[in-house]
N, C-alpha and C positions, 0 to 999 in steps of 0.2 A: 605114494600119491603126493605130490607137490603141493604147496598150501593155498597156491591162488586155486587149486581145482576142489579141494575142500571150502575153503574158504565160497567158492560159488554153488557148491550143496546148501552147505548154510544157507548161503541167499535165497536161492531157490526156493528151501525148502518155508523159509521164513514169508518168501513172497506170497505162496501159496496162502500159508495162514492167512496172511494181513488179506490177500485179494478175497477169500470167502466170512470174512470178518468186513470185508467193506471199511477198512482202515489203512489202507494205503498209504496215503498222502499223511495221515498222524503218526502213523509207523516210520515212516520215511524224516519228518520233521525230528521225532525223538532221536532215531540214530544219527542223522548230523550232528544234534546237541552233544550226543555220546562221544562221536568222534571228534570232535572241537575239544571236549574234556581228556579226552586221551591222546590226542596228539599235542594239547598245550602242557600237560602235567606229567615229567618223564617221570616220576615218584609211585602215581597209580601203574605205570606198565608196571615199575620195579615191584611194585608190592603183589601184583599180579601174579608175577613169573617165579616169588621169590620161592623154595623148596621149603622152608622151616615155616610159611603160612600156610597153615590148615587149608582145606578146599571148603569147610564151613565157614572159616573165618572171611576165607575172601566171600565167599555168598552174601554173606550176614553185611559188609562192607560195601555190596555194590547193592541190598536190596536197603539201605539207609541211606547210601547216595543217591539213588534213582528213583526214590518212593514217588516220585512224581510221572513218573510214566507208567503207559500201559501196562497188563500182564503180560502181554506177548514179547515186549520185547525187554522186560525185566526176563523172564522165563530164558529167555535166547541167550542175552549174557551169562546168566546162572549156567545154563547150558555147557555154552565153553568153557564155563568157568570149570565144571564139572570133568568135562574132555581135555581137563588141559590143554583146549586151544585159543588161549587168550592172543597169541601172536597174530589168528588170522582176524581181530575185531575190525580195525577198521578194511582190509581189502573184501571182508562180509559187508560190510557197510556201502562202499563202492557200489558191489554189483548189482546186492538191493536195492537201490537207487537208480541203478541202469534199467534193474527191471521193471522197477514202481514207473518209470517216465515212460519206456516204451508201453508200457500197459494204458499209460495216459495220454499217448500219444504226442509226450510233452520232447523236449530237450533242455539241456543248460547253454546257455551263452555267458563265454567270457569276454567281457567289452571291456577291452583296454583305453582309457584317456587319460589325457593331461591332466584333468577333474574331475572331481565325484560329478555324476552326471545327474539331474533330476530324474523326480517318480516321471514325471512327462516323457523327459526322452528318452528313461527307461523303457517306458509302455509304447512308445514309439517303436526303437529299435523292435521288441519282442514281437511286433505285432508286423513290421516289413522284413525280418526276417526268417520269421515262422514259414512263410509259406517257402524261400527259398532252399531250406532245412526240412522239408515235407514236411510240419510239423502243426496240428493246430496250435499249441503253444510255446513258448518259449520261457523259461525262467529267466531271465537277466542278472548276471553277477557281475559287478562294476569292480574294476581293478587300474586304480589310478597308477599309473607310470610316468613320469615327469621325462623320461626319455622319447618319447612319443614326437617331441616338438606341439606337435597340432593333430588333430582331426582322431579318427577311434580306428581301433583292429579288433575285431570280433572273430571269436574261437567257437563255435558249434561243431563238438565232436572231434572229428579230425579234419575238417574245413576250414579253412582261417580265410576271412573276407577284411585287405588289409588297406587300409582309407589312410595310411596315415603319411603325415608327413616327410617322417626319416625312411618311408618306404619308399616314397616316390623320389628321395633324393638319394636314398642307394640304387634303384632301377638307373637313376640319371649318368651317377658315377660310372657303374658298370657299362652302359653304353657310350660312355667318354672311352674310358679303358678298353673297348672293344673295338672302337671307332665306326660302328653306326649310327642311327641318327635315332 
């Protein structure tokens, strides 16, 4: 079995929990935090993975780093930690995520600008384009690119709605070099 299809058992089964615990959205908050600590710190995968650490020692290590989260999803890592499947943490993380939003009816928007955008026309964007993304919500993730020239490219999903500048001057290129108008 491949590990993104393990990897989305875990999730599943994790969602499950969280959805009859009515902790969703807290479950979902904690493993971002998880994943931001393990995709910035290549040292915890290695100590992870390593053969000569104990499967207690690594437990004993991630229930002293995590002591701030729930028991579900300290339990989850203990879990893989246990299955030695610590490789699939963060693509379990992913899909938990995918499930927590579809469950909330939510999506993620990546808004690409020139500048960090305000809370305003954060809540702006998420709120005109929730409905185009069927979505009553939107979470808005701000991703300043200084290539952009001007205006924003917003990513929902696999939809890219693209307002920006250097978009509209490669469309122009192209129909130079095409010779339509």
């Amino acid at each position: 079995m491949s590990n993104q299809a393990v990897a989305n058992r875990y999730a599943s089964a994790l969602f499950q929990l969280a959805k009859e615990k009515h902790d969703l959205k807290k479950v979902n908050e904690e493993l971002q935090t998880v994943k931001t600590v393990v995709e910035t710190t290549p040292e915890l995968v290695q100590f992870l993975s390593h053969p000569k650490v104990t499967v207690a020692q690594k437990q004993a290590f991630i229930q002293e780093s995590f002591k701030g989260l729930s028991d579900i999803s300290v339990h989850t890592l203990l879990l893989l930690i246990d299955k030695k499947r610590t490789d699939i943490i963060v693509p379990m993380i992913n899909k938990y995520k995918e499930l927590a939003y579809e469950a909330q009816d939510m999506a993620e928007a990546l808004v690409y600008s020139t500048k960090p955008l305000s809370e305003k026309e954060q809540d702006h964007i998420a709120k005109a384009f929730a409905k185009k993304a069927g979505k009553s919500k939107l979470e808005v993730k701000n991703i300043v690119d200084s290539e952009l020239i001007g205006g924003i490219k917003i990513r929902i999903g696999d939809r890219i709605y693209d307002g920006t500048i250097k978009a509209q001057l490669d469309k122009l290129e192209r129909n130079l070099i095409a010779g339509t108008r």
